[in-house]
C-alpha positions in Angstrom: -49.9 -34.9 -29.1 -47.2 -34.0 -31.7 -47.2 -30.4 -30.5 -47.1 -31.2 -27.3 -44.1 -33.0 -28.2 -42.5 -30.3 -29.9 -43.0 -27.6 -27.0 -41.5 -29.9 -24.2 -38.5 -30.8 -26.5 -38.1 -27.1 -27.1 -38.7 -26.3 -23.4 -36.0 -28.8 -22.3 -33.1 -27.6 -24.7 -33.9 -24.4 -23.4 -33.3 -25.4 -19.7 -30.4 -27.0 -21.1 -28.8 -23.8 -22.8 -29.2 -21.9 -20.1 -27.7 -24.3 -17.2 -24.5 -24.6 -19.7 -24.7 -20.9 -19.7 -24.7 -20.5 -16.4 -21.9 -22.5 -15.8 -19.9 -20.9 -18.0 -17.4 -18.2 -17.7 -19.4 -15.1 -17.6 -18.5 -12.9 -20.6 -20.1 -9.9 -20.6 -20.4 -8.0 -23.6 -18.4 -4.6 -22.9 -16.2 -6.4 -20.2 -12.7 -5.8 -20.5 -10.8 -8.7 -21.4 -6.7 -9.3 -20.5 -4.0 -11.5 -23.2 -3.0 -14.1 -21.4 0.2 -16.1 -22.7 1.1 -19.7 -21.6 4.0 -21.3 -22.9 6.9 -23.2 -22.7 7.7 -27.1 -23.1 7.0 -30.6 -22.3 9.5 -33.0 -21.5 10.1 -36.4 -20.1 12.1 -37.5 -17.1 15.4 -37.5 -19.2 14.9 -34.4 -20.4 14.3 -35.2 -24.2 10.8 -33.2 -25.7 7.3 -35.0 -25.4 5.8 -34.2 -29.1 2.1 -34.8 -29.6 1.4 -34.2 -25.9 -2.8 -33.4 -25.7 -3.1 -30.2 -24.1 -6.3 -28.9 -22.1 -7.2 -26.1 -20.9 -9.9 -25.2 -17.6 -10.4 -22.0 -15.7 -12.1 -22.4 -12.5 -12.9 -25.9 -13.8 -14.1 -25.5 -16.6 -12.9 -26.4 -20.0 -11.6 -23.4 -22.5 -10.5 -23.8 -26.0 -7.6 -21.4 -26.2 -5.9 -20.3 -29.3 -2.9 -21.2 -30.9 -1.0 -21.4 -34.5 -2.5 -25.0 -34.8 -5.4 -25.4 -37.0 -6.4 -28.4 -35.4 -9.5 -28.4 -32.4 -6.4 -30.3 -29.9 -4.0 -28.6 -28.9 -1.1 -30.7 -29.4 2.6 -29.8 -28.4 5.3 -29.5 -31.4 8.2 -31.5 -32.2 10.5 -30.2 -29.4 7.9 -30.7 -27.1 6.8 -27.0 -27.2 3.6 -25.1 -26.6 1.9 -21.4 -26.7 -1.0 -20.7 -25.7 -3.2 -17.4 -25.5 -5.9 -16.8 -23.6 -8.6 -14.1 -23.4 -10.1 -13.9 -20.3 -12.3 -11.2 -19.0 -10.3 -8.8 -16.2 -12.1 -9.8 -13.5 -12.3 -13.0 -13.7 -8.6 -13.6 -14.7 -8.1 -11.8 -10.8 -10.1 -14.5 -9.8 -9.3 -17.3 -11.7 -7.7 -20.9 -11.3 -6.2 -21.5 -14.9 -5.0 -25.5 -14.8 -3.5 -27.3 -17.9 -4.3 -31.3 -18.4 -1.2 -32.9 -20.2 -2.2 -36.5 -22.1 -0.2 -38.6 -24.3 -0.3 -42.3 -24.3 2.4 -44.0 -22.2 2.8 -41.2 -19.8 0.7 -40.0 -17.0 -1.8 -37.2 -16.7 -0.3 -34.5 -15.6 -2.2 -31.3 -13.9 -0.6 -27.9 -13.7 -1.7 -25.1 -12.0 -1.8 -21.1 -12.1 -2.8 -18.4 -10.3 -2.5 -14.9 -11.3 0.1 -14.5 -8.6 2.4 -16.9 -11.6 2.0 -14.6 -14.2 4.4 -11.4 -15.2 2.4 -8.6 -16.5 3.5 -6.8 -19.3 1.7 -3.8 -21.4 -1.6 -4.9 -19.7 -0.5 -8.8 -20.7 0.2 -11.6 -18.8 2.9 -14.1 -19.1 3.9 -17.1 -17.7 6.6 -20.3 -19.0 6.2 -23.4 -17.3 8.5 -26.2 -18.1 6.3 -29.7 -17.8 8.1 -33.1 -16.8 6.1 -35.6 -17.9 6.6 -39.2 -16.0 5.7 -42.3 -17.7 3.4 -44.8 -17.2 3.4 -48.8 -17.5 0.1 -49.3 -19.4 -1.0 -51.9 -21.8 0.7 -50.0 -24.7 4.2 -50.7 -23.2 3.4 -54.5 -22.9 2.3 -55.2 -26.0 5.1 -53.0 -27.6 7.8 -55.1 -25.5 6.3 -58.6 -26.1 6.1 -57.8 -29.9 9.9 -56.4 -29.5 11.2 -59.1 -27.6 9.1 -61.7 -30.2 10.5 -60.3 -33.0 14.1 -60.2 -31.5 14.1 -63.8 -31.1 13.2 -64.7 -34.2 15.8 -62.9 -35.4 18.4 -63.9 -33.4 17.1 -67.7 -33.8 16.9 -67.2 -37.6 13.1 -68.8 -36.4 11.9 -66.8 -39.7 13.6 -64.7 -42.0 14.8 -61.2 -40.3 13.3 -59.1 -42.9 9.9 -60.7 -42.6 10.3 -61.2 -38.7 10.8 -57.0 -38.2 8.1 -56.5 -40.7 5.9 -58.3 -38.8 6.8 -56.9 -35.4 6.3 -53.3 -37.0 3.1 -53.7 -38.9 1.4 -55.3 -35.5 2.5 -52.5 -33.0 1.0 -50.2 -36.1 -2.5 -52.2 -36.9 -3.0 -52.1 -33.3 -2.5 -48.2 -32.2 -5.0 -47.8 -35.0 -7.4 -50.0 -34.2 -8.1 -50.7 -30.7 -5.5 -46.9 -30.1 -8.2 -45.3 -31.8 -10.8 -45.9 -29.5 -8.4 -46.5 -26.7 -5.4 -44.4 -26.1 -3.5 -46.7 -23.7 -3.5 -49.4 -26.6 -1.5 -46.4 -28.5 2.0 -47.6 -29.2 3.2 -45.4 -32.0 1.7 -43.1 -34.5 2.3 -43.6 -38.4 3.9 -39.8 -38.5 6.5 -41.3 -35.8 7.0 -44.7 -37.9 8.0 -43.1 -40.7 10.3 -40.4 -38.6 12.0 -43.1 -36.7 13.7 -45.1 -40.5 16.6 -43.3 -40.8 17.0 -42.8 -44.4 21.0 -41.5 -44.4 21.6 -45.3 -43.1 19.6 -46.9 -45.9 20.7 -44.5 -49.0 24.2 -45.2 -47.6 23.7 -48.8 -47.7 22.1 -48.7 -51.2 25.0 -46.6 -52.7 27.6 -49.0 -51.4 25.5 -51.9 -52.6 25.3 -50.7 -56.5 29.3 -49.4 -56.2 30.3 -52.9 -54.7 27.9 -54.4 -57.6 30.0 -52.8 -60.7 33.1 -53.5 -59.3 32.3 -57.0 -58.4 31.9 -57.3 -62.4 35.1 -56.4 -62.9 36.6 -59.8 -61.0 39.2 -57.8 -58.9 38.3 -59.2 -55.9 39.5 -62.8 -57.1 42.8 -61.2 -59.1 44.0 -59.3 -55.6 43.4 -62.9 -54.1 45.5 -64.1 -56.6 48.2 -61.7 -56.1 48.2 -62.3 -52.3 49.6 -65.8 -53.2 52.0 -64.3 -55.8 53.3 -62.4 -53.2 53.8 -65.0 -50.2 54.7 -67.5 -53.3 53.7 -70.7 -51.2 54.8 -69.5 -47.2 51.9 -69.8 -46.1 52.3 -67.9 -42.7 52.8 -65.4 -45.1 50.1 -66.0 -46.9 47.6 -65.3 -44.5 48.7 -62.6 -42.9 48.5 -60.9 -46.5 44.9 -62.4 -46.7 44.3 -60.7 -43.0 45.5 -57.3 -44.1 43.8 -57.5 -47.4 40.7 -58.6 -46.0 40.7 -55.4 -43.1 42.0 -53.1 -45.5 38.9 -54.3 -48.0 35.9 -54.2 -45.1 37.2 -50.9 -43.6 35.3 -49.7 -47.1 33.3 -52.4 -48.3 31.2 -54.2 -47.5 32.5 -57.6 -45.4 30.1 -59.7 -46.7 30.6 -59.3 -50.0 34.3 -59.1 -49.8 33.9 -62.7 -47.7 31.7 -64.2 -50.6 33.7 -62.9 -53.4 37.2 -64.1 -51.4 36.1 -67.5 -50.0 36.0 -69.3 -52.9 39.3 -68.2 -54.1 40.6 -69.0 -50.5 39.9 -72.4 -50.8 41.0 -73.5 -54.0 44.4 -71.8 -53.0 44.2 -74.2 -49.4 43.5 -77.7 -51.0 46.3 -77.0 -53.5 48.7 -76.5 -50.3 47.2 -79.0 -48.8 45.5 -77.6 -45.7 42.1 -76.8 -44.1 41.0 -74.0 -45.8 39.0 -73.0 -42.5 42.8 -72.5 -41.3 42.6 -69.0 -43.6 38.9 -68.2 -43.5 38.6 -68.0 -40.0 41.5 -65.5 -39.8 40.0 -63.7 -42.8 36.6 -63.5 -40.7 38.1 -62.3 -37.7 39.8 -59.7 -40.2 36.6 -59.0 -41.8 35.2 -58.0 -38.6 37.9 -55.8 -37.2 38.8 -53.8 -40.4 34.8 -53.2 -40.5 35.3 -51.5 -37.1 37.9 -49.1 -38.1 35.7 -46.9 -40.2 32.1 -45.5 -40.6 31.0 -47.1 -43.4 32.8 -50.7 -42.8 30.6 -52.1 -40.9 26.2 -52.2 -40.3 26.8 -51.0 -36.0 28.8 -48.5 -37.2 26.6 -46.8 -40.2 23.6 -46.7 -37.4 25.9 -44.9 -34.5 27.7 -42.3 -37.3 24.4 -41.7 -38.0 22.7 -41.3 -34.8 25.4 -39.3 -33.3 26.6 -37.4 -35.4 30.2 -38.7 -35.6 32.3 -38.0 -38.9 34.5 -40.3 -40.8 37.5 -38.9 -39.6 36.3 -39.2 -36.2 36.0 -43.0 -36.4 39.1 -43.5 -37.7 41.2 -41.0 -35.6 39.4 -43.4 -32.2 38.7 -46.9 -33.7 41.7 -47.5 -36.1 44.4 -47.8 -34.0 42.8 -50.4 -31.7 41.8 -52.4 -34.7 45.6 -51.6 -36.1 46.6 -53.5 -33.3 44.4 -56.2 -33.2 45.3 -57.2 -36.8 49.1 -57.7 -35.7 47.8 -59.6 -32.3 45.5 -61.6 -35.2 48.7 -62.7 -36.7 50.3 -63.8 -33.4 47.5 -65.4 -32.7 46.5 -67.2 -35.8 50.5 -68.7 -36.0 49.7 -69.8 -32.8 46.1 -71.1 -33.3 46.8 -72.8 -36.6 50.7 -74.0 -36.5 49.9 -77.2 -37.1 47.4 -77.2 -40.3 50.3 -74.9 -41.6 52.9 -76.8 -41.1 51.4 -79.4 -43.1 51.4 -77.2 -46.1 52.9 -78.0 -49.3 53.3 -77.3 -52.9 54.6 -78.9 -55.8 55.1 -76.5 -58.5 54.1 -73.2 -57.4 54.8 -71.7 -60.8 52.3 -74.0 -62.3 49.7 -73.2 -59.9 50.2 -69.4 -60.3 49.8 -69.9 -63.9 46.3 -71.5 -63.4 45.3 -68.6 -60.7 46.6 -66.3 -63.4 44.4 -67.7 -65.8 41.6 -68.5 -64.2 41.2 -65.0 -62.1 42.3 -62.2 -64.3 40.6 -58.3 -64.4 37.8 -58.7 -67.1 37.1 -55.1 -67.6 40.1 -52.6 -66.9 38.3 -49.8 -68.4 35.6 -50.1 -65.8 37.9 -51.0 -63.1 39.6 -47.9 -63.6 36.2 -46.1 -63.6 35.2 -47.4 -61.0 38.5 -47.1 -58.7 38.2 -43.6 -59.4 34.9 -43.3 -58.3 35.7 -45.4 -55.5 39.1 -42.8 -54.4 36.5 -39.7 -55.0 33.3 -41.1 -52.4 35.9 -41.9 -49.9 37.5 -38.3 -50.1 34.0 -37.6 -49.9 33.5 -39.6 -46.7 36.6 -37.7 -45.4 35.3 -34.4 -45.9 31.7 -34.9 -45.1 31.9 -33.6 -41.7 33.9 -29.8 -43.2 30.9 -30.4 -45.7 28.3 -30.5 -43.8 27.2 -33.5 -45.7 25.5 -36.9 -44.8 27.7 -39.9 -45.9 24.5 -41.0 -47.7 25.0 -38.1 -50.2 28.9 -39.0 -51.0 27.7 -42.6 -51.6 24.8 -42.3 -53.8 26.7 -39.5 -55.5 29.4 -42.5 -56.7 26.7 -44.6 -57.1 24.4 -43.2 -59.6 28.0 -41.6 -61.7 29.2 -45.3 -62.0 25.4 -47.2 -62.1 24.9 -44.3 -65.2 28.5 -45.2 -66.7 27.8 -48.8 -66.7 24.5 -48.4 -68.2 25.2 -46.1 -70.4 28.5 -48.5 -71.9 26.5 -51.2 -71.2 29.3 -53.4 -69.3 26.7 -54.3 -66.6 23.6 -55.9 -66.7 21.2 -53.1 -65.1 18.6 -55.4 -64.4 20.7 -58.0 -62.5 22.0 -55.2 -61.0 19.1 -54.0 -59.5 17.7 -57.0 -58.3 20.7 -58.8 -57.2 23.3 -56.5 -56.0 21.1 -53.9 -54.3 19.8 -56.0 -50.8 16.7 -55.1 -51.0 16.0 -57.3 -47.9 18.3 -56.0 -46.0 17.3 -52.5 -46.6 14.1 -53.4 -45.6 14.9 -55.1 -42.5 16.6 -52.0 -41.9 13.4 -49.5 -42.3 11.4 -52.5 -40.4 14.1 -52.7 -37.6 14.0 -48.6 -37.1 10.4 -48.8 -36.9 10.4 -51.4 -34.1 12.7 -49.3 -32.2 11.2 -46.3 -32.4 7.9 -48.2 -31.2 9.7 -49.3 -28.1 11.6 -46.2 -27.7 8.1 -44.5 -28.1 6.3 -46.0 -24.8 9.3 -45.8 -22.8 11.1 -49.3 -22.5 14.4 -47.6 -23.4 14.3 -45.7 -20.9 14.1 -48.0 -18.3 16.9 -49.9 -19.6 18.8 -46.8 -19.7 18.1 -45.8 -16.4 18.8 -49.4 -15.1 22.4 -48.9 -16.5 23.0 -45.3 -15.2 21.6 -47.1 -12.1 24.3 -49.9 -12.3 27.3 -47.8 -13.6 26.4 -45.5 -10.4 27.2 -42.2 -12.3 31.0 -43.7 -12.9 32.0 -43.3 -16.5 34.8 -45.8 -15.9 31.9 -48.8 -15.0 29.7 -47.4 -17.8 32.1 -47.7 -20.4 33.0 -51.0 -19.6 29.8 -52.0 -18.8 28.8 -51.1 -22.2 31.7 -52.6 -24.2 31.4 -55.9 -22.6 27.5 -56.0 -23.1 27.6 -55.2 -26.9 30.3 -57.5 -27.3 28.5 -60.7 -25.4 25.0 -59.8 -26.8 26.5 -59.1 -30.5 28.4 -62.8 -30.0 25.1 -64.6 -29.9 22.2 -62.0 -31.6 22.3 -60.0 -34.2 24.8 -57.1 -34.0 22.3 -54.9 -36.0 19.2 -55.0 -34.1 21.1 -54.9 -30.8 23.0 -51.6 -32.0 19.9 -49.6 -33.1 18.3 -50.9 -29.9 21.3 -49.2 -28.0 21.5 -45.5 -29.5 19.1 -44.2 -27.7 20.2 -45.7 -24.5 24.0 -44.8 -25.1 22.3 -41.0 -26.5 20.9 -40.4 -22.9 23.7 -41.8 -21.0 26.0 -39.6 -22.9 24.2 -36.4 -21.6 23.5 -37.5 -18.0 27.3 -39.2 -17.4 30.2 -36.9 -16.2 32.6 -36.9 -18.5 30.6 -38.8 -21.0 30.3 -35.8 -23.5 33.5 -36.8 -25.1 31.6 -39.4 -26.9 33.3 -42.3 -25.2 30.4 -44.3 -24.6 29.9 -44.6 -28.7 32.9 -46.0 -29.4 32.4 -48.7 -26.4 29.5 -49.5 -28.2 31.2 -49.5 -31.6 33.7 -52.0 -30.1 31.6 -54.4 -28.7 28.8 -54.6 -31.6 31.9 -55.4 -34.0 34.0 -57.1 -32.2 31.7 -58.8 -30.4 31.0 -60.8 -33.7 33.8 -62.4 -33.7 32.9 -64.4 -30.9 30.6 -67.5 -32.5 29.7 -68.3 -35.6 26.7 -66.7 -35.6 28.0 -62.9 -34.0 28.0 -61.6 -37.9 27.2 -62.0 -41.2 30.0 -62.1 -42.5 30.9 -65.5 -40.6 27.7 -66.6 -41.4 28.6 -66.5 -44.9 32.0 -67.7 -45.3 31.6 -70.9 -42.8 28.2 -71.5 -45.1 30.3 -71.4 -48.6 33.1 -73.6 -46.5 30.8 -76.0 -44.9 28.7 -76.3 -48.7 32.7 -77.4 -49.9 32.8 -80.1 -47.5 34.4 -78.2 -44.7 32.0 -78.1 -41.9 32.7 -76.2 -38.8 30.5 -76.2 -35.6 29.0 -73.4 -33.7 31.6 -74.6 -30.3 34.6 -75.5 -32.7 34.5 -71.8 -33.9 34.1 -70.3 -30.3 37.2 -72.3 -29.2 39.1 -70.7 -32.1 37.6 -67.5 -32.4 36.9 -67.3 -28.9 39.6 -66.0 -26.9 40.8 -63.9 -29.4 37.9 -62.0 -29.7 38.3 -61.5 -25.2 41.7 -60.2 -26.6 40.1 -57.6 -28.6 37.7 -56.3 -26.2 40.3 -56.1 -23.3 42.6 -54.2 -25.6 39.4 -52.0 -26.5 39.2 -51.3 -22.8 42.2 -50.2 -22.1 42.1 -48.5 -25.0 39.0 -46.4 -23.8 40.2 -45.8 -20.4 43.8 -44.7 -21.0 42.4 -42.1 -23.8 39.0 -40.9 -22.7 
């Protein structure tokens, strides 16, 4: 029975072998064969490379494993979306043949090509062909579980609901656990690869953050935050009209290369010791300085979060910000003063002093420069990454570089004098949440970016701006600036670049790079609209509100309000007199 067995597996495999055989392409042994060369690239409907892409392969319906560079059995399209194939395929049946390629990759839809040798050029006995594949996408359960996670995660944000760090790390590590899990076995529940996750953190944005982090760290040590506060009331020497406008221009000048946060925490204090001893509402100079805060952030690359992301997404130098945001936020600072005379004339009239000499003496004492030698260090180091910053684009050079370049000269000085506490240093001046909501944040976008919701949102607006660059611009600007108002700036910015990256190619006229600064405008500017828009008003109405000065979220939009329409008009204009 055994052998029996035995001979009518054998006899069946057999039958087997030789239907498959049969079926096959016939290749006979001293048949000539003819090179056969596929290539070319895979793309989407905006034009940007598919990488990844599953390739497959069938003559006359068959499959065919083709070779290629790639060790791997798929073959899988590169980076830029390319592919090259060769094919050896016995003469005549390549004269008969029906070569057809079967492009995959989650999110999109199969798509069939097909050849006949009538396609190819011949060459030297060779055959060539280069086919340029649009692939259109598709609306499967990857793309809905990659926007409800998004749009999950973006609420908690916004509604501080949990901690933003913790809400993006969350959102990320979900869209991962489940493209390898229930991806693996099903590619339509394949949101984004590992390879991608990691590709999609932009690192010049982070290292740029950490640098500035440990240089404002040393020089926070040094207490010249507090002294130049200290000076600004030396200088107006009790006016205090004039007071706060020198607190305005300090406060721009300061977040154009610093960070505004820390320049807010280190000033606010300060701030309101010098308002109780005139006798006012110190929220009649912090709000002001906030507004400030945020508009010398725009004015530069490195002055504020929205701005680091765009430089670094597009490409834009230093010089390049400054040369198209500056002079709008130049003149917003002067309408700031109008404004804030106006806003505030009658908290300031009720100012007052009794011996200004007296109280100078006390700021004198109490906020002096605790460490000149590292001051000057430090200063020196400061003037050198900026130069840096300005040359970066003749250099060639990421902004990251210039920054942890001063970084790791002053973090080595101070450790090696030992006028800063390393250890505090590290784990109290360097955000390490907020570099990790970062990494967490790029990883969700690139997720969403992967399976194609971007693109319908950028389509939606080239579909709503009708091709006019005039309506996209301002379309854009006031956007950012009502979204940043009421979510966070950050998220909403790296959510954009892809969006403003596509529009930028496919608008006429767009290639200046118009459609950046719109966005630049209305992320920054748009935080000056609540109390919530920024971090840095976050901060500053918290330290205000913890010295018995409490402002509400409406009280601020009635004073920050219709300034911060001001801005954004004037940044219109701005944009379409120029570009």
């Amino acid at each position: 029975m055994f052998r029996l067995l035995k001979v009518l597996s054998l006899c069946i495999i057999t039958t087997f072998f030789f239907i498959s055989l049969a079926l096959a392409i016939p290749l006979e042994k001293d048949a000539p064969f003819q090179k056969v060369f596929i290539f070319g690239k895979v793309i989407d409907t905006h034009k940007e490379p598919v990488a990844q892409a599953k390739i497959k392969i069938f003559i006359n319906g068959q499959p065919y494993q083709a070779k290629t560079h790639q060790s791997k059995e798929a073959l899988l399209t590169e980076k830029d979306g390319s592919f090259y194939l060769v094919l050896d395929i016995p003469d005549e049946v390549f004269h008969k043949s029906n070569i057809s390629l079967l492009i995959e990759k989650s999110t999109y839809k199969k798509t069939k090509i097909f050849f006949t040798p009538s396609d190819f050029a011949q060459k030297d006995n060779k055959y060539f062909v280069q086919k340029e594949i649009i692939l259109k996408r598709t609306l499967n359960p990857a793309f809905w579980i990659a926007t409800v996670v998004f749009l999950l995660a973006y609420i908690l944000i916004s509604f501080e609901l949990l901690h933003r760090t913790l809400a993006a790390m969350l959102g990320a590590a979900i869209m991962l656990a489940i493209s390898y899990t229930i991806g693996t076995f099903n590619p339509d529940y394949h949101i984004i690869s590992y390879e991608s996750a990691i590709k999609a953190i932009d690192m010049n944005v982070i290292f740029l953050l950490m640098g500035m982090m440990i240089i404002i760290g040393v020089l926070k040590n040094t207490g010249v935050f507090q002294w130049c506060a200290y000076k600004c009331y030396q200088i107006s020497r009790g006016n205090v009209i004039l007071l706060s406008i020198i607190f305005m221009i300090f406060t721009a000048v300061t977040s154009a290369f610093l960070d505004n946060v820390t320049t807010m925490l280190l000033l606010t204090p300060v701030t309101i010791e010098i308002a109780l001893a005139l006798k006012i509402n110190p929220l009649s100079l912090l709000i002001p300085e906030i507004l400030a805060s945020n508009v010398g952030g725009t004015a530069t690359l490195i002055g504020d979060p929205p701005n680091i992301m765009i430089g670094s997404y597009a490409k834009l130098t230093f010089l390049q910000f400054v040369e198209n945001l500056a002079p709008v936020c130049i003149m917003s600072l002067f309408m700031l003063f109008v404004y804030s005379r106006f806003i505030f004339k009658e908290e300031y009239s009720k100012s007052k002093i009794e011996n200004i000499e007296a109280f100078l003496e006390k700021l004198r004492q109490e906020y002096q420069i605790t460490d000149k030698t590292l001051l000057t260090f430090g200063l020196l180091i400061m003037g050198i990454v900026i130069l840096m910053f300005v040359l970066h684009g003749v250099l060639h050079m990421e902004v990251s570089i210039a920054a942890l370049f001063g970084a790791s000269i002053l973090f080595a000085y101070s450790a090696i004098t030992k006028k800063v506490d390393i250890a505090h240093l590290v784990e109290k001046d360097i955000e390490w949440l907020t570099l990790l909501f970062f990494m967490f944040l790029f990883i969700l976008v690139g997720a969403v970016e992967s399976v194609g919701l971007l693109d319908i949102v950028a389509d939606s607006v080239l579909h709503l701006s009708h091709d006019n660059l005039i309506v996209a611009i301002s379309l854009i600007l006031w956007v950012s600036a009502i979204m940043s108002a009421f979510i966070d700036n950050i998220p909403f910015t790296a959510t954009m670049l892809p969006i403003v990256a596509y529009l930028t190619k496919v608008i006429p006229g767009a290639e200046s790079g118009v459609l950046w600064w719109a966005l630049a405008f209305g992320a920054c500017f748009g935080g000056n609209g609540t109390a919530i828009g920024a971090s840095a008003n976050v901060v500053t109405l918290g330290i205000a509100e913890a010295a018995g000065y409490r402002m509400t979220f409406f009280d601020f939009m009635k004073k920050a309000g219709p300034y911060t329409i001001l801005t954004i008009i004037l940044a219109n204009i701005w944009l379409l007199l120029f570009f």
